[in-house]
DSSP file (Angstrom, degrees, kcal/mol; ACC not computed):
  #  RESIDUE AA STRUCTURE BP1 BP2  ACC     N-H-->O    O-->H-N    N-H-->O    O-->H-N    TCO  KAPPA ALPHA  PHI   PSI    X-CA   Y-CA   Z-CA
    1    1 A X              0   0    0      0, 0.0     2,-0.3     0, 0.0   102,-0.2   0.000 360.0 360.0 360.0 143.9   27.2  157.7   65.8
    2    2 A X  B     -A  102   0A   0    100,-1.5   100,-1.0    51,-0.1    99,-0.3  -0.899 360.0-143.5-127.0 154.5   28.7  157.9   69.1
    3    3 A X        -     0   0    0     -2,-0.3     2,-0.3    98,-0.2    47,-0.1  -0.944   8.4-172.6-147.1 131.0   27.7  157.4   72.7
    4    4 A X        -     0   0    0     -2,-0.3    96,-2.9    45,-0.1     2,-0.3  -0.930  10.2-169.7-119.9 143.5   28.5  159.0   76.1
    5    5 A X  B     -B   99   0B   0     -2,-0.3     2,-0.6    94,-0.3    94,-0.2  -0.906  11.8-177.8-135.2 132.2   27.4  157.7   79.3
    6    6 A X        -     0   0    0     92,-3.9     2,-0.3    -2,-0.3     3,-0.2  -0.940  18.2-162.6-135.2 123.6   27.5  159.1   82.7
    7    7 A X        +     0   0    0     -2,-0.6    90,-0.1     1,-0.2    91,-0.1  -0.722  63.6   9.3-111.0 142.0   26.3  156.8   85.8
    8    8 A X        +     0   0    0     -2,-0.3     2,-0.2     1,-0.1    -1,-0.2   0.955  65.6 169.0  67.5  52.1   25.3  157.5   89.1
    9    9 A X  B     -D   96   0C   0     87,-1.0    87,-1.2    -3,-0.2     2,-0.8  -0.635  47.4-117.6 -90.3 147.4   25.1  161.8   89.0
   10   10 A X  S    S+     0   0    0     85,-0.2     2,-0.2    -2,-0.2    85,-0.2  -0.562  80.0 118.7 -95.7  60.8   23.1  162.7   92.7
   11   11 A X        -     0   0    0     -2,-0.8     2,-0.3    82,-0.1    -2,-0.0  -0.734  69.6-107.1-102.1 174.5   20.3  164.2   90.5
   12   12 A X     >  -     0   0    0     -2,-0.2     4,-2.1    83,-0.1     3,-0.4  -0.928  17.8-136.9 -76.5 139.0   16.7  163.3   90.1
   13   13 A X  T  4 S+     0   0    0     -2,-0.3    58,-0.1     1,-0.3    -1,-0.1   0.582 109.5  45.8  22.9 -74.6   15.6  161.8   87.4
   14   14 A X  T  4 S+     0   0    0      1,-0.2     4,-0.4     2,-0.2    -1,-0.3   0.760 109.4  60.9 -85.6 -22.7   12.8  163.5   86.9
   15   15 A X  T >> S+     0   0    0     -3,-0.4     3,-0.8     1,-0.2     4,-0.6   0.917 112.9  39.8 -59.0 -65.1   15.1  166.9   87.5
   16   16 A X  T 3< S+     0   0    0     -4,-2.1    -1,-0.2     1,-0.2    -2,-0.2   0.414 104.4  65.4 -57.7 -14.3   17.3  166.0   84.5
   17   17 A X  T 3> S+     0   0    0     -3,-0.2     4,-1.1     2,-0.2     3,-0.2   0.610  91.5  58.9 -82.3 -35.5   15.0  164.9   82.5
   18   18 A X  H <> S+     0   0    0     -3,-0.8     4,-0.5    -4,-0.4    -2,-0.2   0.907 109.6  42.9 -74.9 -60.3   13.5  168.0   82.2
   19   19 A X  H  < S+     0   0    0     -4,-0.6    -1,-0.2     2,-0.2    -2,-0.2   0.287 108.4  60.3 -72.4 -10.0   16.9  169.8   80.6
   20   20 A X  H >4 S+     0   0    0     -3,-0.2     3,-2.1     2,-0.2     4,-0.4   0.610 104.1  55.2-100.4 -79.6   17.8  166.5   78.0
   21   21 A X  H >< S+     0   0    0     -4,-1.1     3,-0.9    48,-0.4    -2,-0.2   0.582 102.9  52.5 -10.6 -42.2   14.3  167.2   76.4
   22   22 A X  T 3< S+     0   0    0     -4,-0.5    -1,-0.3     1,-0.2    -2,-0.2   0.660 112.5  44.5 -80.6 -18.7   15.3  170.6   75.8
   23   23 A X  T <  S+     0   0    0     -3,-2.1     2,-0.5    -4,-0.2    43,-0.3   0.378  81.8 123.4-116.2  24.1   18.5  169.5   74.0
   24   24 A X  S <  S+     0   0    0     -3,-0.9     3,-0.1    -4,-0.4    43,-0.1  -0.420  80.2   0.1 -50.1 101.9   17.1  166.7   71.9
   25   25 A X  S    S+     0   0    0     -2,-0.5    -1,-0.2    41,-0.4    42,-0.1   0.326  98.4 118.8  92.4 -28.4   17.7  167.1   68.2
   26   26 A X  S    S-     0   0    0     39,-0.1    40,-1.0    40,-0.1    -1,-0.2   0.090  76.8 -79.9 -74.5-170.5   19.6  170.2   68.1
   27   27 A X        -     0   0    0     38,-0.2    39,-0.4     1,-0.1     4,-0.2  -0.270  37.8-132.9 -60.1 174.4   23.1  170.9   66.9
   28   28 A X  S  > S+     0   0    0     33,-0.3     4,-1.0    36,-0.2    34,-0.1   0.635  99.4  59.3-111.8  -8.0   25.7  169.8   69.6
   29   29 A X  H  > S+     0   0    0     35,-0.2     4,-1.7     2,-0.2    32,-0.1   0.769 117.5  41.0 -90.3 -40.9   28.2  173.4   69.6
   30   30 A X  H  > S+     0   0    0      2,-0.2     4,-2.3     1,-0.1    -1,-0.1   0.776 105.6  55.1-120.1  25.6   24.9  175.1   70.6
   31   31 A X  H  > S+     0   0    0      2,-0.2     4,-3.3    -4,-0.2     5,-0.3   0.910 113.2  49.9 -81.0 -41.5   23.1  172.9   73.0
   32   32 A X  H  X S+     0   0    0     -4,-1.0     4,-1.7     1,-0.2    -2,-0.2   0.980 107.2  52.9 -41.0 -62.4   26.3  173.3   74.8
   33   33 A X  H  X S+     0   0    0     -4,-1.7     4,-1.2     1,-0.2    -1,-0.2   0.886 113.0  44.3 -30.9 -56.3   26.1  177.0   74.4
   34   34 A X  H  < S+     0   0    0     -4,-2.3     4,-0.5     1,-0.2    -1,-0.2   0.805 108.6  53.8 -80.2 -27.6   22.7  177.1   75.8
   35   35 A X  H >< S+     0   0    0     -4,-3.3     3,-0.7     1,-0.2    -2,-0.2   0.825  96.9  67.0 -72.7 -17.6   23.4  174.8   78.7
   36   36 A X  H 3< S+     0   0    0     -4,-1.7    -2,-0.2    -5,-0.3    -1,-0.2   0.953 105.7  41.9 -39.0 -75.9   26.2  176.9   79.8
   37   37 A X  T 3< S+     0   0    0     -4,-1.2    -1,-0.2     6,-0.1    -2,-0.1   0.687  92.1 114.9 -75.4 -19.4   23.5  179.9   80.7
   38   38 A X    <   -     0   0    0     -3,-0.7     5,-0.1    -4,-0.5     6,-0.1  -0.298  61.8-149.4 -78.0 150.6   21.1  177.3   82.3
   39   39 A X        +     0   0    0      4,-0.1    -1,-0.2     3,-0.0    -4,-0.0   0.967  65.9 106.3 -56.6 -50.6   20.6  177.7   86.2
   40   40 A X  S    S-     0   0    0      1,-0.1     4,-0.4     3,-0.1     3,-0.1   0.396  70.2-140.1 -36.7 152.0   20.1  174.0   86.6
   41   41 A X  S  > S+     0   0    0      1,-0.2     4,-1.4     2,-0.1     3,-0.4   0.772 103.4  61.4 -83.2 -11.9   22.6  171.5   88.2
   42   42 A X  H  > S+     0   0    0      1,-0.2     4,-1.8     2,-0.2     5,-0.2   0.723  90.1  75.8 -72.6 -13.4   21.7  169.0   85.5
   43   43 A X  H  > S+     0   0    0      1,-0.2     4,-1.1     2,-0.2    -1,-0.2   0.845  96.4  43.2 -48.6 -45.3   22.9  171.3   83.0
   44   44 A X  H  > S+     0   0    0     -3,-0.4     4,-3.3    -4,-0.4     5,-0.2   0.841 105.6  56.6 -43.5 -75.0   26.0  170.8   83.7
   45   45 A X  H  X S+     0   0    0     -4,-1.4     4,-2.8     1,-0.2    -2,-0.2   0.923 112.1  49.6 -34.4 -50.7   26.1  167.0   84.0
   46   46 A X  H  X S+     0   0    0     -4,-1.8     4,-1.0     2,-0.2     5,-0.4   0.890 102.4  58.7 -79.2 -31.2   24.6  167.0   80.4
   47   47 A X  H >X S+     0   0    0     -4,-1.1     4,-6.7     2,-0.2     3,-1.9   0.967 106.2  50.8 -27.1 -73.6   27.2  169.4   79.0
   48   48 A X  H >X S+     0   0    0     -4,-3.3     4,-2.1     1,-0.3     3,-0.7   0.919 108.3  50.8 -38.2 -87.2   29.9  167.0   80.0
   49   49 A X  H 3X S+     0   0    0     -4,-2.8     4,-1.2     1,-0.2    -1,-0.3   0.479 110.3  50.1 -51.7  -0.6   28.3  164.2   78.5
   50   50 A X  H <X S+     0   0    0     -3,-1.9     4,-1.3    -4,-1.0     5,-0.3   0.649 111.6  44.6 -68.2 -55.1   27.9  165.8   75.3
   51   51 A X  H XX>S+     0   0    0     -4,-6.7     4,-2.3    -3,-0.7     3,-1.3   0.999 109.2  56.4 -51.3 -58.5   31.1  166.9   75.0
   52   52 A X  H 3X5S+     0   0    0     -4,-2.1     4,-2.0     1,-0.3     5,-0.2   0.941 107.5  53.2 -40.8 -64.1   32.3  163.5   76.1
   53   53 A X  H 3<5S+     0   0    0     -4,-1.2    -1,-0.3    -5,-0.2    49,-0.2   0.752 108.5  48.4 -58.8 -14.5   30.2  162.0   73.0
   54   54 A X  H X<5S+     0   0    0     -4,-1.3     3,-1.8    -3,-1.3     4,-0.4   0.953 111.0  48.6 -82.7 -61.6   31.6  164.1   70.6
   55   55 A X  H ><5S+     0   0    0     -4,-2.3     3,-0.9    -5,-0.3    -2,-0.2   0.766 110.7  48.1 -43.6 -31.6   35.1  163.5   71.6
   56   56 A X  T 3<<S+     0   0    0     -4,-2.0    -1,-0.2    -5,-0.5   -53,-0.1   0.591 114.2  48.5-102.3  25.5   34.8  159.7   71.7
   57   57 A X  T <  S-     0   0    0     -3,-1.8    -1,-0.2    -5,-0.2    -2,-0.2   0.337 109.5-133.6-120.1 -13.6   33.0  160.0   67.8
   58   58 A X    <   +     0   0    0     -3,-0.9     2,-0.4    -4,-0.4    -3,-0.2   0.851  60.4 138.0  34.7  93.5   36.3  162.5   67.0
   59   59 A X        -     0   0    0     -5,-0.2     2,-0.5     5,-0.0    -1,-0.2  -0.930  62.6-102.2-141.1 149.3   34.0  164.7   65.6
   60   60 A X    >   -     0   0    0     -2,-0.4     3,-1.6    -3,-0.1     4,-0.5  -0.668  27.0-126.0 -58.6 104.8   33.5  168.4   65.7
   61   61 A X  G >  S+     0   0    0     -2,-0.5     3,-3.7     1,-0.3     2,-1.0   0.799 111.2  49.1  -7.4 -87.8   30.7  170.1   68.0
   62   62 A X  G 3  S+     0   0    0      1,-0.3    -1,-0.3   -34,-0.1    -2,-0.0   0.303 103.5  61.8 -77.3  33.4   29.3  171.9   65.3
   63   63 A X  G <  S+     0   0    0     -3,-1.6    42,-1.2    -2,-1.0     2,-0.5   0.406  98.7  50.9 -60.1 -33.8   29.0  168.9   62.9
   64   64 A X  E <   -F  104   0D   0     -3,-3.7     2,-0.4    -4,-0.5   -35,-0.2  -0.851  66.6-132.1-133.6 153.2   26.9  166.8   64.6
   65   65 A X  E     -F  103   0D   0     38,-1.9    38,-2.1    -2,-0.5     2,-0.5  -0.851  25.7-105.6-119.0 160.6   23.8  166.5   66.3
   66   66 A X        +     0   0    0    -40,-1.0   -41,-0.4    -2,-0.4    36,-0.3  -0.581  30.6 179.6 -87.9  98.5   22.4  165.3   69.1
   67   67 A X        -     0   0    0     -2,-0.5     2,-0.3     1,-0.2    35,-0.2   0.705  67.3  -8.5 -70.7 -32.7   20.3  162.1   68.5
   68   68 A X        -     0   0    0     33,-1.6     2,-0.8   -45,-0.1    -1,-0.2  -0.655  47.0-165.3-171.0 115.9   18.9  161.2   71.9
   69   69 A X        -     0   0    0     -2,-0.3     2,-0.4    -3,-0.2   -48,-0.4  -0.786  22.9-175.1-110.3  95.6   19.6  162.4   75.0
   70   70 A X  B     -C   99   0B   0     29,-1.0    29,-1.4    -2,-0.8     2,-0.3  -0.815  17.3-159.1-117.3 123.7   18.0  159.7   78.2
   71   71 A X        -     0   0    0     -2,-0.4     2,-0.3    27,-0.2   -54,-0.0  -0.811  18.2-174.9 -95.9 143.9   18.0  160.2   81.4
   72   72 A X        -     0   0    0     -2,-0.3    25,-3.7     0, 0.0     2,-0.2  -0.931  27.5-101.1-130.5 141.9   17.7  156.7   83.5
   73   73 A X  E     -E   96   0C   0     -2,-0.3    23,-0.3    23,-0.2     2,-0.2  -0.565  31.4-162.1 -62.8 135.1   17.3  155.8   87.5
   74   74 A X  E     -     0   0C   0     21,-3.5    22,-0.1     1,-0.4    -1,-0.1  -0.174  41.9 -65.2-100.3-156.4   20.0  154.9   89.2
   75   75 A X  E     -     0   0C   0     -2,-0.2    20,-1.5    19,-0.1    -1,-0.4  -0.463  57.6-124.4 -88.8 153.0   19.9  153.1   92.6
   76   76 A X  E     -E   94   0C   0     18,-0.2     2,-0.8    -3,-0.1    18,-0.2  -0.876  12.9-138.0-105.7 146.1   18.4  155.5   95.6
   77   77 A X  E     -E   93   0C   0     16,-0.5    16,-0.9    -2,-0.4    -2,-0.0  -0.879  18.9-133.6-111.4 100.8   20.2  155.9   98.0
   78   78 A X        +     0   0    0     -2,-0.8     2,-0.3    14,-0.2    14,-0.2  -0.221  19.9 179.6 -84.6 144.3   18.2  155.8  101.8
   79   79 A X        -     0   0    0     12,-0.3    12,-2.1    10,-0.1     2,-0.3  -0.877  15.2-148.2-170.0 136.1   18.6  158.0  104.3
   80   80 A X  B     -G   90   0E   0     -2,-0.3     2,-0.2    10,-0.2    10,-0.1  -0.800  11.6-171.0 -92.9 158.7   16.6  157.9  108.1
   81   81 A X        -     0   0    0      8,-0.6    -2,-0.0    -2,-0.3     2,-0.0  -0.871  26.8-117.7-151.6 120.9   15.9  161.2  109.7
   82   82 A X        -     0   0    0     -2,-0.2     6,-0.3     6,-0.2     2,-0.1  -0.416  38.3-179.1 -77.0 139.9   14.6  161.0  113.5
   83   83 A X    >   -     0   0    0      4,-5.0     3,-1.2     1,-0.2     4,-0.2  -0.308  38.3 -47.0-119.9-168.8   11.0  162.5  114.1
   84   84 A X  G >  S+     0   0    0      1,-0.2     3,-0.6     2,-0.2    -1,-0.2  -0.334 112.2  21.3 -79.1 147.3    8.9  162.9  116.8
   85   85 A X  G 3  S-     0   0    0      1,-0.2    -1,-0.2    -2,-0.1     3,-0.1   0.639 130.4 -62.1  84.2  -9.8    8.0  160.0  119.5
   86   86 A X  G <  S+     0   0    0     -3,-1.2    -1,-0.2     1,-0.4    -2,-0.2   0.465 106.9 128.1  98.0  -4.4   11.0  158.2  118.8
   87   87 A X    <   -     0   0    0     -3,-0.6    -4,-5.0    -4,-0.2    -1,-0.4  -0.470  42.6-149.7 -90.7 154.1    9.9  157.4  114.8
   88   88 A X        -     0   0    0     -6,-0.3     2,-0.3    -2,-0.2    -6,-0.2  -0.480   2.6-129.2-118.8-164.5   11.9  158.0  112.3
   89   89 A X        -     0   0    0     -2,-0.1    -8,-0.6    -6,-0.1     2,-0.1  -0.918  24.0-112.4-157.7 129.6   11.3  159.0  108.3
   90   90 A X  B     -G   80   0E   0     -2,-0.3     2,-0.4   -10,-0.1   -10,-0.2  -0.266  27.7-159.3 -78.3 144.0   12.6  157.6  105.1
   91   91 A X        -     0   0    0    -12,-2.1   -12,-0.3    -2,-0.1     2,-0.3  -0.873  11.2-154.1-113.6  86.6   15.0  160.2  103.2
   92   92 A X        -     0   0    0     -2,-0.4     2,-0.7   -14,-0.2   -14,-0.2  -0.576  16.6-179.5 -63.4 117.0   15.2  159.3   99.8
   93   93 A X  E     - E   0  77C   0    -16,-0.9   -16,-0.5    -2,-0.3   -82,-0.1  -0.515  16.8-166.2-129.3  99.3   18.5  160.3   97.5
   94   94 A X  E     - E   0  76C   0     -2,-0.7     2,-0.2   -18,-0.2   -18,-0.2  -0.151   7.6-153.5 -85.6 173.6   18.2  159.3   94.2
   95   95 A X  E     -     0   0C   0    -20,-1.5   -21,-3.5   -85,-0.2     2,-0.3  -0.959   8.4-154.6-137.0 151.5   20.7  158.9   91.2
   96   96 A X  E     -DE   9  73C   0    -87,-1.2   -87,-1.0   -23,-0.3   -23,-0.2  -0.911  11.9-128.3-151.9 140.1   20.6  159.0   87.7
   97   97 A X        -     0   0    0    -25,-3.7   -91,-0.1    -2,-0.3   -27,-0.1  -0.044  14.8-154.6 -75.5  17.1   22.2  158.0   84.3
   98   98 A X        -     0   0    0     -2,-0.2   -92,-3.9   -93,-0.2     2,-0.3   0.640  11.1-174.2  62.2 100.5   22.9  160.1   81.7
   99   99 A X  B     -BC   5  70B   0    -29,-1.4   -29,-1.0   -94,-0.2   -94,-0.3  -0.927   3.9-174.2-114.9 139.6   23.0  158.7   78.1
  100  100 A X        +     0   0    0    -96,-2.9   -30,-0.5    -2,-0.3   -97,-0.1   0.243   4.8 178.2-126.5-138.1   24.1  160.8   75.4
  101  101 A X        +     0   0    0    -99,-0.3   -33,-1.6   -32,-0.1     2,-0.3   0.200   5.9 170.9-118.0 152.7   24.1  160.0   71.2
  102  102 A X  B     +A    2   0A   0   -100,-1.0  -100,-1.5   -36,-0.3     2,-0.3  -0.949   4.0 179.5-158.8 164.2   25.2  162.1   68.3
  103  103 A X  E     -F   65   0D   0    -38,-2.1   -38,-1.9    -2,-0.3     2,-0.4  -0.953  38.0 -68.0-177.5 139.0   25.7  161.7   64.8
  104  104 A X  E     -F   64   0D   0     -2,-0.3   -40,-0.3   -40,-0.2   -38,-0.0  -0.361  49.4-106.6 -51.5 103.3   26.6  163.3   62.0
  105  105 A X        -     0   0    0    -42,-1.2     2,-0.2    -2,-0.4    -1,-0.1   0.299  34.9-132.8 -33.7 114.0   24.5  165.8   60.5
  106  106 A X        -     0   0    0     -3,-0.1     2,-0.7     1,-0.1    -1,-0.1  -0.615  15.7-142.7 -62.5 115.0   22.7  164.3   56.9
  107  107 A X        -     0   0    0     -2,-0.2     2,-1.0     1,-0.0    -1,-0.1  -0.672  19.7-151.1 -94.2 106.4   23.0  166.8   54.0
  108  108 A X        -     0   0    0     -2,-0.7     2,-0.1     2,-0.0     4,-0.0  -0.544   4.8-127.2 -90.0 146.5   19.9  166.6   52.2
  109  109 A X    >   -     0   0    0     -2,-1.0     3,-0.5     1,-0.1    -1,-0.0  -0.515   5.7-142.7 -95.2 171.5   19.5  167.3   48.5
  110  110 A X  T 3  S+     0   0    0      1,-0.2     2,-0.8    -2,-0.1    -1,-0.1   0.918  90.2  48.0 -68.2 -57.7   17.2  169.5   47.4
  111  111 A X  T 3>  +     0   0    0      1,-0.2     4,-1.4     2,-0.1    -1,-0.2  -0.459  67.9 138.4-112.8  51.1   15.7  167.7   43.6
  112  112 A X  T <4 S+     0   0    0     -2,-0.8    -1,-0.2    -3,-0.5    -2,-0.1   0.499  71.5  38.4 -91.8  14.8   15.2  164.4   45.4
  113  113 A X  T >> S+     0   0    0      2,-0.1     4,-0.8     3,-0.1     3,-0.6   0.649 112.0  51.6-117.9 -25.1   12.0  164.0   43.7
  114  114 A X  H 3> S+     0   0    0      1,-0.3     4,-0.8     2,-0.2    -2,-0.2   0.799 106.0  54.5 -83.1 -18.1   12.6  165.2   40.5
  115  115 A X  H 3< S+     0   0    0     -4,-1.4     4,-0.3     2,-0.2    -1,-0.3   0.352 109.4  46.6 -75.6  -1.6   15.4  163.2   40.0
  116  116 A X  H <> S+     0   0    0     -3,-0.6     4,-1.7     2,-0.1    -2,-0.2   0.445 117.4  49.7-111.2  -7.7   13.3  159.8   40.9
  117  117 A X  H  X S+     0   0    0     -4,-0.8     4,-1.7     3,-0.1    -2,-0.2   0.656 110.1  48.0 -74.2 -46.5   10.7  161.2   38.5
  118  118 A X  H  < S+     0   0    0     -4,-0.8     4,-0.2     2,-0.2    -3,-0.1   0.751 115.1  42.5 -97.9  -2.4   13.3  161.9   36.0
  119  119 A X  H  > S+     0   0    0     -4,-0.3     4,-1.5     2,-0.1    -2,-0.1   0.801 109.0  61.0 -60.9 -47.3   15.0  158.2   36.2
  120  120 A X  H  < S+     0   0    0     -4,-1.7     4,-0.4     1,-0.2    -2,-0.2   0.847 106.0  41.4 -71.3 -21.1   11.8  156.8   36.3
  121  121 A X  T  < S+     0   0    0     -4,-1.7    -1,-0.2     1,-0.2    -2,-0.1   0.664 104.5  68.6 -73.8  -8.9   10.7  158.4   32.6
  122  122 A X  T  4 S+     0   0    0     -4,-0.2    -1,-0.2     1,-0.2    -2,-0.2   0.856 106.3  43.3 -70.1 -33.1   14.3  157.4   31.2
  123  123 A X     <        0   0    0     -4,-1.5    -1,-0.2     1,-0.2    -2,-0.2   0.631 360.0 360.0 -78.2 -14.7   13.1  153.8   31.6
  124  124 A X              0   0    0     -4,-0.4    -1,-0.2    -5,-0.0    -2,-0.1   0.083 360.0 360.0 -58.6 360.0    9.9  153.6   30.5
């Protein structure tokens, strides 16, 4: 298993968050594929750090899959903007972490019950 992280992207959160659900669990060659088409700017962001985990695993895109993909808050970054009367108004610009993991796909076998069924009557 391998790990990408990418800190401090000027997304929201809650904006990014939205697009790692959608590439949770799948293959990593075509969550790439599919963020490619997506409008979002967090699409992007996550691409990279998918790629990035695959490359620091040496492994092949379509070999491995995407174990967890977590978006975290970064620091906000605070912003005045002058209103009416001489008041002002907070301008929040938050930022966000980008955690990636992938790991190699598990080939299951097929007879994995009839073979513990057929050990266990060889011992009896």
């Amino acid at each position: 298993m391998s790990k990408a992280l990418i800190k401090f992207i000027r997304l929201s959160p809650t904006k990014a968050r939205l697009i790692a659900r959608e590439v949770q669990g799948m293959n990593a060659e075509l969550a790439m594929a599919s963020l490619k088409f997506m409008p979002n700017k967090g699409a992007k962001y996550i691409a990279n750090a998918i790629s990035s985990a695959v490359a620091n695993g040496s492994f092949e895109a379509n070999e491995v899959i995407i174990k967890s993909c977590r978006v975290d808050a970064g620091s906000v970054l605070k912003r005045f903007r002058p209103r009416a009367r001489g008041s002002a108004s907070r301008i929040r610009k938050p930022t966000s972490h980008i955690l990636v993991e992938v790991a190699k796909i598990e080939k299951e076998t097929k007879n994995n019950k009839s073979t513990k069924k057929a050990t266990a009557k060889k011992e009896s």
